[in-house]
C-alpha positions as CSV (number, residue, x, y, z in Angstrom):
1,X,6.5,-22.1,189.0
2,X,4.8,-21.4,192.7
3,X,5.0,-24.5,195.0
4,X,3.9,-24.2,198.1
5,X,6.5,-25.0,200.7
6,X,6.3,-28.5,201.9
7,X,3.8,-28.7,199.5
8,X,4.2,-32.5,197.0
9,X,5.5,-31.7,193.9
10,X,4.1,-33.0,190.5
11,X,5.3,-31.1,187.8
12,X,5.4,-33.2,184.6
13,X,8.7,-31.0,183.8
14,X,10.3,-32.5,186.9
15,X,10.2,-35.8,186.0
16,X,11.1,-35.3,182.1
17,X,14.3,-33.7,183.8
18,X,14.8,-37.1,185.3
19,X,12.8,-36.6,188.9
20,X,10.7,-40.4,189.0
21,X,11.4,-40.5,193.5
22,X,7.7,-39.0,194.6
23,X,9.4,-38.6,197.9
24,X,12.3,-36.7,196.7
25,X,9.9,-34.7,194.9
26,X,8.0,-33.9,197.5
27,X,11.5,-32.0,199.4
28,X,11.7,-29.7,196.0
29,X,10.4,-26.3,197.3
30,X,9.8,-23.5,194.7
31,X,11.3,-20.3,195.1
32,X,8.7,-18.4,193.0
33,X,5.9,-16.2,195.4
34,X,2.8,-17.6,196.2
35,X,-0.3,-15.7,195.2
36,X,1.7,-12.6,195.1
37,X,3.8,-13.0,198.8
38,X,7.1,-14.6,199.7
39,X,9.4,-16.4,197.5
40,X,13.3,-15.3,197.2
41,X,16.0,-14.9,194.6
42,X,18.7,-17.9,194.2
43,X,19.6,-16.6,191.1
44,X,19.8,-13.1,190.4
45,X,17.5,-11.8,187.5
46,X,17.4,-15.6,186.2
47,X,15.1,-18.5,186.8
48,X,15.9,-22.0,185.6
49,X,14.8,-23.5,182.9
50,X,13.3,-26.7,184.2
51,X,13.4,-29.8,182.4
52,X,16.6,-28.2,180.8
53,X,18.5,-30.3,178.9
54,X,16.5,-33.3,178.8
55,X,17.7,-36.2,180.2
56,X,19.7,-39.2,177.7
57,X,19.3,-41.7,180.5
58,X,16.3,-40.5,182.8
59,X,16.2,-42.4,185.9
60,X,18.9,-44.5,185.3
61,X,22.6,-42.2,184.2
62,X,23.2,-38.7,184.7
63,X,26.1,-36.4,183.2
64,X,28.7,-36.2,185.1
65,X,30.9,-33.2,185.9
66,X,29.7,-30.4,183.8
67,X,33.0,-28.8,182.3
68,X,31.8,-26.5,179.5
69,X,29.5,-25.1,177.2
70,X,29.2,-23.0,174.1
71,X,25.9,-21.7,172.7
72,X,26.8,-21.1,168.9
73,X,22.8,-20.2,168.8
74,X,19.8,-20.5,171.2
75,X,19.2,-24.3,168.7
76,X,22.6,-25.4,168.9
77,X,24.2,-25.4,172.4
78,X,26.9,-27.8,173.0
79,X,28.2,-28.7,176.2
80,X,31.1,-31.2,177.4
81,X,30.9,-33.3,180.4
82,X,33.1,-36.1,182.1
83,X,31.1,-39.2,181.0
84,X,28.0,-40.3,182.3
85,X,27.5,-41.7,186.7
86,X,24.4,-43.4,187.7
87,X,21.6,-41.6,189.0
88,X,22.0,-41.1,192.5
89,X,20.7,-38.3,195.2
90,X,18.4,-35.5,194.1
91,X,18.3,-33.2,191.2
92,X,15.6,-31.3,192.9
93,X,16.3,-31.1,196.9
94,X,16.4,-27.8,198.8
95,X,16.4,-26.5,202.3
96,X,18.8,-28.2,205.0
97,X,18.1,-31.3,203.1
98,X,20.9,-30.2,200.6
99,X,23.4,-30.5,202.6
100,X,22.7,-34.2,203.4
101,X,21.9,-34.8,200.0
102,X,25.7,-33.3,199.0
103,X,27.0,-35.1,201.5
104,X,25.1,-38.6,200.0
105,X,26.1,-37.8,196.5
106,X,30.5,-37.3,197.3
107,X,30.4,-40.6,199.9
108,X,28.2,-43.0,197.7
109,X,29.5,-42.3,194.5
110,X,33.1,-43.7,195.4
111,X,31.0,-47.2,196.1
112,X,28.8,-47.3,192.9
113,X,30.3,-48.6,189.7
114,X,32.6,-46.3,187.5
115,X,31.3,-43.9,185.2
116,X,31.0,-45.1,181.8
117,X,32.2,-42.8,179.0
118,X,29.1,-41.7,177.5
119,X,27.4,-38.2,176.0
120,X,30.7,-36.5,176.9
121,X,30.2,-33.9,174.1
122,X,26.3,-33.5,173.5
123,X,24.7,-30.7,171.3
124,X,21.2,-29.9,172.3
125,X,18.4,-27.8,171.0
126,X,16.6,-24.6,172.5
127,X,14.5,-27.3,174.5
128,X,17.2,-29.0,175.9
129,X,17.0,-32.4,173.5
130,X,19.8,-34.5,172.5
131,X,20.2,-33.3,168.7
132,X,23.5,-34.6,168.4
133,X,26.6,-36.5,170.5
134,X,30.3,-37.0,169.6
135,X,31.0,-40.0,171.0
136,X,32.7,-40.9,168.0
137,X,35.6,-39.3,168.8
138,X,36.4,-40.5,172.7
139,X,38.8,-43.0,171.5
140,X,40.8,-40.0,170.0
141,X,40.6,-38.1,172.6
142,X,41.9,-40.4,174.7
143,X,44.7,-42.1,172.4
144,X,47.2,-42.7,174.8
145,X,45.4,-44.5,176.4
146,X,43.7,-46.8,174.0
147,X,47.0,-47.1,172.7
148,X,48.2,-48.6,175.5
149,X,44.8,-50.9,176.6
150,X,44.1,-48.6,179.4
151,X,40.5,-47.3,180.8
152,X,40.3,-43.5,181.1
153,X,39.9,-42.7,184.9
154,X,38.1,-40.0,184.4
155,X,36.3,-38.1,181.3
156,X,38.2,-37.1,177.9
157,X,36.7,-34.0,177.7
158,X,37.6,-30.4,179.9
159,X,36.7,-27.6,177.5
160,X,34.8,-26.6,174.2
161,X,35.8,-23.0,172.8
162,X,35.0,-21.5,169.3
163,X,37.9,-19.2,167.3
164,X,35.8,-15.9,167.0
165,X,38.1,-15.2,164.2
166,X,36.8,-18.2,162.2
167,X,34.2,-17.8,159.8
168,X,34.1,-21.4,159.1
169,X,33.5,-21.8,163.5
170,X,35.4,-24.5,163.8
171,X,34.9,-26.3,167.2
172,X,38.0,-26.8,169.9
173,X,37.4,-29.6,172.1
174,X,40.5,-29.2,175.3
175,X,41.8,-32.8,176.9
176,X,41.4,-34.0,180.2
177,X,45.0,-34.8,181.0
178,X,48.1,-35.3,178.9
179,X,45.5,-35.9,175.9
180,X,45.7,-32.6,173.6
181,X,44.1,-29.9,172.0
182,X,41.2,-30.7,169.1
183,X,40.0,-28.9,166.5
184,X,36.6,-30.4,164.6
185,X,34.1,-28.8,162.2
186,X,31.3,-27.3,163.4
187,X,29.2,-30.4,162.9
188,X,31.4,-32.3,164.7
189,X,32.2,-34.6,161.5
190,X,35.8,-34.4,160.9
191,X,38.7,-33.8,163.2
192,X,41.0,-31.5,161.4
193,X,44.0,-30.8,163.7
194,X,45.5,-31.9,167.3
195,X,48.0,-30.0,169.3
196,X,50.1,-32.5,171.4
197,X,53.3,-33.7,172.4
198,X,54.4,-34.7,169.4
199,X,53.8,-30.2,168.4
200,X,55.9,-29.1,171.6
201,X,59.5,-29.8,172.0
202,X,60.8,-32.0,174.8
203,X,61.7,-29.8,177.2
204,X,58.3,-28.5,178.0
205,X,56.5,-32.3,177.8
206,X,54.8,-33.8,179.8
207,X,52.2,-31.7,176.9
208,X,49.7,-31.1,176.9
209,X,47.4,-31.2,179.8
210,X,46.0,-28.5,178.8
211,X,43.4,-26.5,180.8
212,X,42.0,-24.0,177.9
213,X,42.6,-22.7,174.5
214,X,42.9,-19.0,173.3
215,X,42.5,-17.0,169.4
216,X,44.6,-14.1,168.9
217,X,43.1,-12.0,165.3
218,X,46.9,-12.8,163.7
219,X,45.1,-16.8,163.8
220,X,47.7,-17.9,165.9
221,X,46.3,-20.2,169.1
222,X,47.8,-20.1,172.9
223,X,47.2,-23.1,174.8
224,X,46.8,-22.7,178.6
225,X,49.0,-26.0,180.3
226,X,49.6,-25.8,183.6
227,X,52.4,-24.0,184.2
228,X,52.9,-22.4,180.7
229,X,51.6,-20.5,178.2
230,X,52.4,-22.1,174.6
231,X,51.5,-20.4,171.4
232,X,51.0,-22.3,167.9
233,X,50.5,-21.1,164.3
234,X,46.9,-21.4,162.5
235,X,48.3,-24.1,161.3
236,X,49.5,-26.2,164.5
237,X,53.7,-25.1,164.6
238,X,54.9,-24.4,167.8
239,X,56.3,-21.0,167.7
240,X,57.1,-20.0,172.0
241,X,56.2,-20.8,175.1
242,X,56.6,-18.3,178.3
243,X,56.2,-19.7,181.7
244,X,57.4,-21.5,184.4
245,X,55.8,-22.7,187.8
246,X,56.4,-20.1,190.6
247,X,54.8,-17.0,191.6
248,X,56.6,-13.9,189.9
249,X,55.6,-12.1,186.8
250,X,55.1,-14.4,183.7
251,X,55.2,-17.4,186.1
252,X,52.4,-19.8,187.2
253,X,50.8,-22.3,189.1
254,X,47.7,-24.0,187.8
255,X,46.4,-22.1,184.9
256,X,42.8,-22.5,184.4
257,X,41.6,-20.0,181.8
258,X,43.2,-17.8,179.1
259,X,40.8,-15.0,177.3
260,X,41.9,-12.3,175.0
261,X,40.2,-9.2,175.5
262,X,38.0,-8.0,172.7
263,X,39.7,-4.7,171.7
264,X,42.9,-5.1,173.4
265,X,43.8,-8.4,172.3
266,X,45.9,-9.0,175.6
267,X,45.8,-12.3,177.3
268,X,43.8,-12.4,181.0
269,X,45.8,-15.4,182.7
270,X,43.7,-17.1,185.3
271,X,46.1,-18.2,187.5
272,X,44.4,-20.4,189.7
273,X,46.9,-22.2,192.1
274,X,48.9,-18.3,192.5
275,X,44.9,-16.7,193.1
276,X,45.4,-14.0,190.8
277,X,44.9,-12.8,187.1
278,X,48.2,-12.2,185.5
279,X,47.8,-9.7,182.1
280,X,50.1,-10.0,179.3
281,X,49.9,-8.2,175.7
282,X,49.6,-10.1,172.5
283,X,53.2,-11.0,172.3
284,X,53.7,-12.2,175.8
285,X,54.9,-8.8,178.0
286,X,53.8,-8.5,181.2
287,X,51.5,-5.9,181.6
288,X,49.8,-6.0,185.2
289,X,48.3,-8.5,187.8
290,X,45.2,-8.6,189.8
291,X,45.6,-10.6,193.6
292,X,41.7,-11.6,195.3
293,X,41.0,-13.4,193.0
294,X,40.3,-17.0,195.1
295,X,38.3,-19.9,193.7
296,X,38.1,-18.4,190.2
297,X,36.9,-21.4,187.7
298,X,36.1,-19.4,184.9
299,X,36.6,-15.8,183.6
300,X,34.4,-14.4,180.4
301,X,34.7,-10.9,178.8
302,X,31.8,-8.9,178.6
303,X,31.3,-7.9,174.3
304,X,31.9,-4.7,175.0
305,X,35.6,-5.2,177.1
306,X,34.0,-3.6,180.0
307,X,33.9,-5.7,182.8
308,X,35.0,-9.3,183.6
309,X,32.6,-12.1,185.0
310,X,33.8,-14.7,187.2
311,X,32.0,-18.3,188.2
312,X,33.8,-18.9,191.1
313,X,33.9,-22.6,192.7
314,X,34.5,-21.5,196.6
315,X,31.8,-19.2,196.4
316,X,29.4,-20.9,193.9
317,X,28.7,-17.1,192.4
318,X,29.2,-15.0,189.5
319,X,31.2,-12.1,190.0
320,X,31.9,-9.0,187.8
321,X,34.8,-6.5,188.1
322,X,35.8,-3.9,186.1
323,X,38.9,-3.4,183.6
324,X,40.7,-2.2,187.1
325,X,39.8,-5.6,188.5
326,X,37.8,-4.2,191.0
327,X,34.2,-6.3,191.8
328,X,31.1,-4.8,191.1
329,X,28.6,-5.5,194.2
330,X,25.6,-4.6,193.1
331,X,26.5,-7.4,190.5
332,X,27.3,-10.4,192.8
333,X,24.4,-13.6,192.6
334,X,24.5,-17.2,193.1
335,X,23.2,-19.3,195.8
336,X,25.2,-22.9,196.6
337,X,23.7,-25.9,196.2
338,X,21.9,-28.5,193.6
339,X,18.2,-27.3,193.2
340,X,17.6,-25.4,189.7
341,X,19.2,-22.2,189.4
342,X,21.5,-23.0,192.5
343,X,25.3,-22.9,191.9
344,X,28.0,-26.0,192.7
345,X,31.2,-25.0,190.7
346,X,30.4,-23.4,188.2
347,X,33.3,-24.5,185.5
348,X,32.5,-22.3,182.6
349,X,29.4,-20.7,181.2
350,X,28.1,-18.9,177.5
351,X,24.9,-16.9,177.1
352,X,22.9,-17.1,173.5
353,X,21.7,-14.1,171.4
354,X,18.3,-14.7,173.3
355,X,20.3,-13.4,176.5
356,X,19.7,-16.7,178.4
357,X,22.5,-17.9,180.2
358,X,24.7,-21.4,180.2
359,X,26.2,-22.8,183.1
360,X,28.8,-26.2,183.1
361,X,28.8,-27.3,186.9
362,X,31.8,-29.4,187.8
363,X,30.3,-30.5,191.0
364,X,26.8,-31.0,190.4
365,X,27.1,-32.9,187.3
366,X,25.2,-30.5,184.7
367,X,24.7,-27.7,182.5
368,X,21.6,-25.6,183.7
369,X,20.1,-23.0,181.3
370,X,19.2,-20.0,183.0
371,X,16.9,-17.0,181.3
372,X,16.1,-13.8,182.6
373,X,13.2,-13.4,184.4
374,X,10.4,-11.6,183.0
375,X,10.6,-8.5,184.5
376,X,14.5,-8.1,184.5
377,X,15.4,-4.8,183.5
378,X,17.5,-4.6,180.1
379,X,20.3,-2.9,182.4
380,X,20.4,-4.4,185.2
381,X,24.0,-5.0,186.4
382,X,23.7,-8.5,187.6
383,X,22.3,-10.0,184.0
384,X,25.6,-11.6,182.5
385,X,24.4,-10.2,178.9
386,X,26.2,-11.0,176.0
387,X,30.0,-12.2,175.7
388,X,33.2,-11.4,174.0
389,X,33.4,-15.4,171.5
């Protein structure tokens, strides 16, 4: 798309991804050359897909934080988001205007009305419609609370992962809170397990405010909460838990992500709060840590086991390291801010067979779709390529 800078814009795609202010639209400056000169790169060897997904609400609701996303094919993506806000700010803005336009969106939305609970878990097609929601399902999500007559605060939802060693791909939906661990078919039709307090014994409760969910090939599941690391059966028995808040080997502070290596099979700990990736074998040994790791929101393995990528929230970037944990350079991309292919928190991201890439925003309240540019080479060390389930 070349647009002229300061030029009006009134691309139809714009407005079907929920654009309708003319003079909003008018501060959208592309970033593709014109006639052959200028332009820059915001996004590495990606350009967004605009118009992608297409809005429930357009003009009136937006999703609201963007906390993950699975593409189980380039037709069924599904993504999980914290309820729906109403439209406010600029999808589109860019330039110096972003900054204001931030600023507008974290000051006003503390005066408009709560967020209603709303497409939190949405399945879209390769075009970005709405081919399914599980709204069914929020009230079990967040039992507790319905049990007791209360309104969720926030959304139910925090994370969506897939068992790689399930042939029947079985969906994992993670909790907001003290809420639990889900497991649902694929279609989303029947929920056939929780993990929750009532799986954990008492000394580790409050359980589960869980942050994400992990497959080890023997079936068994590790759930990431807080401070612990607590592993379960196929079937949903508690077996151990290792852990502990502090900053020594085996203990943390904040764990955000858990991913098992592809060939290895050990566990990669975010730890979040302590900065660093702590690396344990299947059964729970400490193995090694990695310090630098700041801002980390999300870590995926590369299908190979080669290299690491990172979305990192302080940085708004993607970052890869190798199996030392050292960072590739030549790989880092992102640009902050809210126009397409610009970063704000990125919370947790997928690519599709197709090599496009999925990313869950927390802060700018969406999942962008993101495919590589035309004349991206096949190696290039900055495409994300494809990823260990």
């Amino acid at each position: 798309m070349s647009v002229p800078i300061g030029s009006a814009v009134r691309d139809p795609r714009l407005r079907a991804a929920g654009e309708t202010d003319p003079i909003h639209a008018s501060r959208y400056h592309g970033v593709a050359p014109v006639d052959g000169r200028g332009g820059m790169n915001i996004s590495g060897p990606y350009e967004p897909v605009l118009g992608w997904p297409v809005p429930a609400h357009p003009g009136e609701w937006r999703t609201g934080s963007g906390r993950g996303v699975i593409a189980l094919s380039p037709d069924r993506v599904i993504a999980v988001y914290g309820g729906e806000v109403p439209e406010h700010g600029n999808p589109n803005v860019w330039g110096v205007d972003t900054f204001r336009d931030l600023r507008f969106t974290e000051v006003n939305a503390k005066r408009l009305p709560a967020h209603r609970h709303c497409h939190e878990i949405v399945v879209y097609d390769r075009a970005g419609r709405i081919v399914g929601s599980w709204d069914r399902w929020l009230d079990a999500l967040h039992e507790e609370d319905v049990r007791h007559g209360r309104t969720p605060k926030s959304g139910h939802v925090n994370r969506v992962r897939v068992d790689p060693n399930d042939p029947a791909r079985h969906v994992w939906i993670v909790g907001l809170g003290n809420t639990g661990v889900f497991k649902f078919t694929s279609d989303g039709s029947e929920l056939v397990m929780k993990l929750d307090a009532r799986n954990v014994p008492e000394e580790y409760h409050p359980f589960v405010y869980a942050q994400d969910v992990a497959f080890l090939p023997d079936g068994d599941i590790v759930v990431a909460h807080l401070h612990h690391l607590m592993r379960f059966t196929h079937d949903g028995r508690f077996v151990s838990a290792i852990g502990g808040q502090g900053r020594g080997p085996l203990e943390f502070d904040g764990i955000h992500d858990v991913q098992v290596h592809p060939r290895t099979h050990r566990l990669f700990v975010n730890d979040r709060v302590n900065q660093r990736i702590q690396i344990l074998e299947p059964d729970g040994t400490f193995v090694d840590e990695w310090g630098g790791f700041q801002g980390v929101y999300a870590i995926r393995f590369t299908a190979d086991g080669r290299y690491l990528w990172a979305g990192n929230g302080f940085a708004h970037k993607f970052l890869k390291y190798d199996m030392e944990g050292r960072l590739v350079r030549a790989a880092t991309w992102g640009t902050f801010g809210i126009a397409p292919g610009a970063l704000w928190g990125p919370h947790y991201f997928d690519t599709d067979r197709d090599g496009n890439l999925y990313v869950a925003e927390d802060y700018s309240g969406r999942v962008q779709k993101l495919r590589p540019m035309a004349d991206a080479e096949a190696d290039d060390p900055q495409l994300v390529g494809r990823l260990a389930p």
